[in-house]
C-alpha positions as CSV (number, residue, x, y, z in Angstrom):
1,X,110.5,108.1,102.3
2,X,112.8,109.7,104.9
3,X,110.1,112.6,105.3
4,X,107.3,110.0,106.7
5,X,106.5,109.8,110.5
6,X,107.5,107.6,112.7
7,X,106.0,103.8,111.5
8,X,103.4,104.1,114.7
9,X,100.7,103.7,112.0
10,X,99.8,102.5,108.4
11,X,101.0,105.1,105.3
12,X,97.9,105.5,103.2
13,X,99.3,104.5,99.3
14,X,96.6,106.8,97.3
15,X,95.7,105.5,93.8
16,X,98.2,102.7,94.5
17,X,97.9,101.1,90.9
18,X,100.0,97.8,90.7
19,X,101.4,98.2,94.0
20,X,104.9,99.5,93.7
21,X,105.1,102.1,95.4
22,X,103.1,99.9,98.1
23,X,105.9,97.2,97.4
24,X,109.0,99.6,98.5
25,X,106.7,100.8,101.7
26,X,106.3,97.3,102.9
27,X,109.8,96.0,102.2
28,X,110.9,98.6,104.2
29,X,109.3,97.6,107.1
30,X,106.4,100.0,107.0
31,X,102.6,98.7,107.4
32,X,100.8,100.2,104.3
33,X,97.2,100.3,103.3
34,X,97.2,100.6,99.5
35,X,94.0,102.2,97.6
36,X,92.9,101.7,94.2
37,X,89.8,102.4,92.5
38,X,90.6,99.6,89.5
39,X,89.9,96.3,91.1
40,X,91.9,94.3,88.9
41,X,95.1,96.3,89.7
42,X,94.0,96.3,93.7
43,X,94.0,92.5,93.4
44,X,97.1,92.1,91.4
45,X,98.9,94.3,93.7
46,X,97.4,92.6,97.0
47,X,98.6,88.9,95.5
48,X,101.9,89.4,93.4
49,X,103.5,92.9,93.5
50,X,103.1,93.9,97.1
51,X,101.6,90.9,99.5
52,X,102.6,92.2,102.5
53,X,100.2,95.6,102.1
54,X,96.8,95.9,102.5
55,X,94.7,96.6,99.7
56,X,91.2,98.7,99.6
57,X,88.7,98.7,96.3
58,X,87.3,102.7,96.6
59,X,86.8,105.9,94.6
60,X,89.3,108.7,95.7
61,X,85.9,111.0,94.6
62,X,84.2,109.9,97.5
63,X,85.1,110.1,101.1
64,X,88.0,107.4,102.3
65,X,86.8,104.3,104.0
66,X,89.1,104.8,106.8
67,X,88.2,106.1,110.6
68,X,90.0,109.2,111.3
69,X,93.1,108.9,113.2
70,X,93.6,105.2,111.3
71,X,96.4,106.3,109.2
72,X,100.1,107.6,109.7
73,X,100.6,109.3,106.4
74,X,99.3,109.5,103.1
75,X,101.4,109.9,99.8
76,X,100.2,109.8,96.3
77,X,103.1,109.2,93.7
78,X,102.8,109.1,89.6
């Protein structure tokens, strides 16, 4: 985590699953923009693992539904 920019923007939480990852971001004070293809595990995530993330529904196959510039970092873990 120590190898992320500055917090200026949101980290981008590729294939975000549950949320953990998305959880520990958050907690630490980071804005965070979790996305997950599986909608169930988006919505879990967005509700009970991390709440205070941002969740987005999309296929990492097809271009991002972010603007460019819109994002800090992006980190894929697991």
């Amino acid at each position: 985590l120590s190898a992320l920019p500055p917090p200026e923007r949101p980290v981008l939480d590729l294939a975000s699953g549950y949320g953990h990852f998305s959880h520990t971001l958050a907690a630490g004070g980071r804005a965070v923009v979790g996305l997950e293809q599986n909608a169930h595990q988006a919505w879990v995530a967005r509700h009970y693992v991390a709440p205070g993330a941002a969740f987005v529904c999309a296929d990492t196959d097809r271009p991002l539904p972010f603007r460019d510039g819109a994002l800090g970092a992006a980190l894929c873990s697991d």
